[in-house]
Each structure stands twice: as C-alpha cells, then as structure tokens.
C-alpha positions in Angstrom: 171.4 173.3 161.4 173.5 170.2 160.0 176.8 171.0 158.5 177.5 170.3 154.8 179.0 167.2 155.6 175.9 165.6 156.9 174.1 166.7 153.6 177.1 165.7 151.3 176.1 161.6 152.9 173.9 159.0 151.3 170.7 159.6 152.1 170.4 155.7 154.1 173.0 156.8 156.6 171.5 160.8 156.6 168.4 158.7 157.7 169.5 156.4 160.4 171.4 158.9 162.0 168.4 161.2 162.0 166.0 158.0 163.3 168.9 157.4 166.1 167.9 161.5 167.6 164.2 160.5 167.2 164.6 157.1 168.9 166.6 159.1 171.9 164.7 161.9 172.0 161.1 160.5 172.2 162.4 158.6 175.1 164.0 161.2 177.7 164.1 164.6 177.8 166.4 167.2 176.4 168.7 167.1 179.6 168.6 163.4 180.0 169.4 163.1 175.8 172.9 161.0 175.8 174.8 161.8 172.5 176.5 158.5 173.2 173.4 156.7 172.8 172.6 158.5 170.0 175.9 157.6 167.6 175.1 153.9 169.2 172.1 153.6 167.7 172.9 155.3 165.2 175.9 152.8 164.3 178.5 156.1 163.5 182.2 157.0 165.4 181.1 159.5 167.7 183.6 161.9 166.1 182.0 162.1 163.5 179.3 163.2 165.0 180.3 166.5 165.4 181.2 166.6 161.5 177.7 167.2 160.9 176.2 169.0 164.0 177.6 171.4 166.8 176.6 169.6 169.1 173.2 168.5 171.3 171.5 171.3 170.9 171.6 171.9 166.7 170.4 167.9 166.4 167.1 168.7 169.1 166.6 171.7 166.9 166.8 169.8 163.2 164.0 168.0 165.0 162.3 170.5 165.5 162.8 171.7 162.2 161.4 168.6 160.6 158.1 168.9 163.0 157.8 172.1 161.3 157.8 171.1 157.9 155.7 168.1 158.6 152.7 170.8 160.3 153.4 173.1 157.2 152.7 170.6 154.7 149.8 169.1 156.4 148.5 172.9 156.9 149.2 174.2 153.5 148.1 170.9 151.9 144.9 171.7 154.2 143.9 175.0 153.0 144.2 174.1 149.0 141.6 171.4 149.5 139.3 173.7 151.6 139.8 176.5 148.8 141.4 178.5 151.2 138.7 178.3 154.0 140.8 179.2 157.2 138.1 178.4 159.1 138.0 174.8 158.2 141.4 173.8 159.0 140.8 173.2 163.0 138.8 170.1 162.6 140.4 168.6 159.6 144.3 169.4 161.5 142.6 167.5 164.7 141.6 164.5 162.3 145.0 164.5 161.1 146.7 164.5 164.6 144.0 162.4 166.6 142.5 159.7 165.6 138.9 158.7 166.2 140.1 156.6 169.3 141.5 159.5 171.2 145.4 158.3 170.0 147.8 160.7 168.4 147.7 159.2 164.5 151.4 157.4 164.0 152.3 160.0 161.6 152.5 162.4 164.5 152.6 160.4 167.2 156.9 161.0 167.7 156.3 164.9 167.3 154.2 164.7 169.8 156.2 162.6 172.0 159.0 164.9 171.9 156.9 167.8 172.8 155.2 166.1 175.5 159.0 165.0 177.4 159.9 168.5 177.0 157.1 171.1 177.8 159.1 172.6 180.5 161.8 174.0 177.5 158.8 176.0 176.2 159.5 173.8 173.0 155.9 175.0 171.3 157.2 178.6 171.6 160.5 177.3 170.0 158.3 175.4 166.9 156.3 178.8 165.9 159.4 180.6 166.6 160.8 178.6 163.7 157.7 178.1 161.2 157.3 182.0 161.8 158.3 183.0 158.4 155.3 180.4 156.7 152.6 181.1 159.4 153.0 185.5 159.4 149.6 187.4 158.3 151.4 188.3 154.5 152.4 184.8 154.2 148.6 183.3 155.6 146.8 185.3 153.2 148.6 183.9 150.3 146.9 180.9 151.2 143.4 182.0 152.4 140.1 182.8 150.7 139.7 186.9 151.4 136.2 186.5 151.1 136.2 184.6 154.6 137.8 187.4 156.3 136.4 190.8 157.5 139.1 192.6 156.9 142.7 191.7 155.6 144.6 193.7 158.5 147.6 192.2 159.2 146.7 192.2 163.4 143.2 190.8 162.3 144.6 188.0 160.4 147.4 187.2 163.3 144.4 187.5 165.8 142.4 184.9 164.1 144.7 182.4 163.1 145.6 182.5 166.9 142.4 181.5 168.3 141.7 179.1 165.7 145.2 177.2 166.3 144.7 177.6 170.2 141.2 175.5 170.2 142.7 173.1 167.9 145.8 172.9 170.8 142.9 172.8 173.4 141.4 169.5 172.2 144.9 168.0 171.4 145.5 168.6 174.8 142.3 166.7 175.8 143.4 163.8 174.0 145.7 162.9 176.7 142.9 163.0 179.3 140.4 161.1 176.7 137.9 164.1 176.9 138.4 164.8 173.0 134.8 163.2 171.7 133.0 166.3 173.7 135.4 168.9 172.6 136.0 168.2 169.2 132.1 168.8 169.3 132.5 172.4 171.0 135.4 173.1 168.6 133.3 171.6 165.5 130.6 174.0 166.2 132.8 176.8 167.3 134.6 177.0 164.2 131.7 176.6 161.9 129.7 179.3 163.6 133.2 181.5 163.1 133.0 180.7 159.4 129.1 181.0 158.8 128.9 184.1 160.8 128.3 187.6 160.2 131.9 190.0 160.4 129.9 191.8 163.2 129.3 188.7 165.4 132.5 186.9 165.3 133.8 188.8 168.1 131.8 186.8 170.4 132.6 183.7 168.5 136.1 184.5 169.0 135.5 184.9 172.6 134.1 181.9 173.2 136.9 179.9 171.5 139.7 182.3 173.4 138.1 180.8 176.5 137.8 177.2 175.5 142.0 176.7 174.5 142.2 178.7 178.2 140.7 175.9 180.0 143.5 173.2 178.7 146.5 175.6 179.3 147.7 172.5 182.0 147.6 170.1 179.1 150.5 167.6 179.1 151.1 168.8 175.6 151.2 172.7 175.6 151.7 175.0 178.6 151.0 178.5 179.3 153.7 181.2 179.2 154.9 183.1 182.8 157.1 185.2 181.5 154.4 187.2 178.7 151.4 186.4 180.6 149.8 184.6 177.5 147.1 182.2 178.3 147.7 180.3 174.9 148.4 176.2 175.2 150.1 175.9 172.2 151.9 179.0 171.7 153.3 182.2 173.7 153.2 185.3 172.4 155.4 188.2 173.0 153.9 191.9 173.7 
C-alpha cells in the first residue's frame, strides 16, 4: 500500500499521480507497465516515486484496491435500497456496470479496462482476495434480509452469493461479444425465480444459474481457474 509520504501530500498531486497509474495501466498490461511513463505523466522526479510506493507492483495493487472500494460501495449501497434483498442485486450491479447499449458505464469502464489487459494475472482472484474481509458470510449477513435466505449457514450463504456474482460475471462477460440483451433476460428471470422461490426448489434454480456463468468462463473479462479446477468467470475459489 502507499507509504505515509504519499498520504502526508495535497490531495491535487495524491490525484494526478494516482490518474498517471490509471492512464498507464488501462493501456498495457502489467509487464508492459513503464514506471517512467508513469512519473511522466504524472509530472513527479521519479525518485520520488519510490517515497510513496515499493515499487510496480504496490501502485497495480492500490488499483486494485480502489476497484474494490468502488464494487463495495456500489454493492453495499445496493443492498440498503433493496432492504437487504440479496437476490436483487445481480440485475441492478449489471445496470450499474453495463449500460443499455451493451458499453461498460464510464464509471467503470477503467476497472474494467484494467482487468480485461490483465486476465492472464488472474487479477479477479486477486480483487476478491482483497474485498474478502467485506464480502465473507458474517460480513454478507450484516447486510441481507434473513428472511430471504433458507438458512443462515455460513457455506449456504458463501454458496449463494457465489452463483449470484458468477451470472452477474456471465453477462458482463457477454457485453464484450454484444450478447447481453438475451442474457440479462435469462439472468433477470433466474434471479427472480431464486428470490420468489420456495427454499426446497432453489436447488435447481441454483443449478441452472451455476451452468449459465459456466458458459462465459472464455470471456475477455473473467477466466476460469487451472490450478483449483473452478469453473467460476469472475472468481476462483480455493478447496
């Protein structure tokens, strides 16, 4: 993370240095990132760079860190207008991201960028990695109307936040192939069953939407892990 030093700067030069990493790193990925580009545009001695960062790495990472926060909000802020409906936040996360033409919305168009120039890094394994602590069962439910859920098990809720994150990384993943109108369909009607339905029929609900994120594991956006054998776009899970 930044050193001291980088937080101890007014906040204009804190910003431009920051909006130098996003302008390099939205344009090549990690290994082709050029630190010397970076303090160009960034208009600061490139000494000084390592004042407030190790190096490469700990700026791609403080990045990712600010993706993190930005999902967060967004998915927090999400959840208190639904009255906690967990169920609900696919589609209005997918509205937020994508807009009605098929484009990633500007807010999130540089995450996105970044992830895309990078998916060979695993970067989306890297992003939950981070935002674990906010997105673990204990810290869901805080969040979530109990009502909505079968059973407040912490493997239940981790099981059904997954699939319900994987479709909505599914039809991001269409975007790029402008095949989102019929998905966000499928993934409108999936999720609504999910919430509407019976505890003793979800499993089949669940199913159905486990299959749907499989088919866009080759998405530009997300990939599929080798190494754990997860089929999940958007993120790998360990066993």
């Amino acid at each position: 993370m930044p050193t001291d030093t980088f937080f101890r700067l007014p906040e204009e030069k804190r910003t431009r240095i920051l909006e130098g990493a996003w302008s390099e790193f939205t344009a090549v990925p990690y290994a082709e990132a050029s630190i010397n580009r970076i303090v160009q545009t960034s208009r600061i001695p490139r000494g000084s760079f390592y004042q407030y960062f190790e190096d490469k790495n700990d700026l791609f990472l403080t990045l990712i860190d600010e993706i993190r926060d930005q999902f967060l909000d967004l998915f927090h802020d999400t959840l208190e207008r639904s009255g906690g409906d967990l169920f609900s936040m696919p589609l209005v996360l997918l509205d937020a991201m994508v807009a009605p033409s098929g484009c990633i919305t500007p807010a999130f168009s540089r995450a996105f960028a970044l992830l895309s120039l990078n998916v060979n890094m695993d970067v989306q394994q890297l992003f939950f990695e981070r935002a674990a602590g906010e997105l673990c069962p204990q810290k869901l439910l805080e969040h979530i109307d109990p009502t909505l859920l079968r059973t407040q098990e912490d493997g239940f809720v981790d099981d059904v936040f997954t699939l319900l994150v994987g479709a909505l990384a599914c039809a991001i993943a269409r975007t790029a192939s402008r095949s989102l109108s019929p998905l966000r369909l499928q993934l409108s009607m999936l999720t609504r069953a999910m919430g509407r339905a019976p505890a003793r029929n979800r499993a089949s609900i669940m199913a159905a939407t486990t299959l749907m994120a499989c088919r866009a594991c080759s998405g530009p956006f997300f990939k599929s892990s080798t190494t754990t054998g997860s089929s999940w776009p958007f993120m790998s899970r360990s066993p």
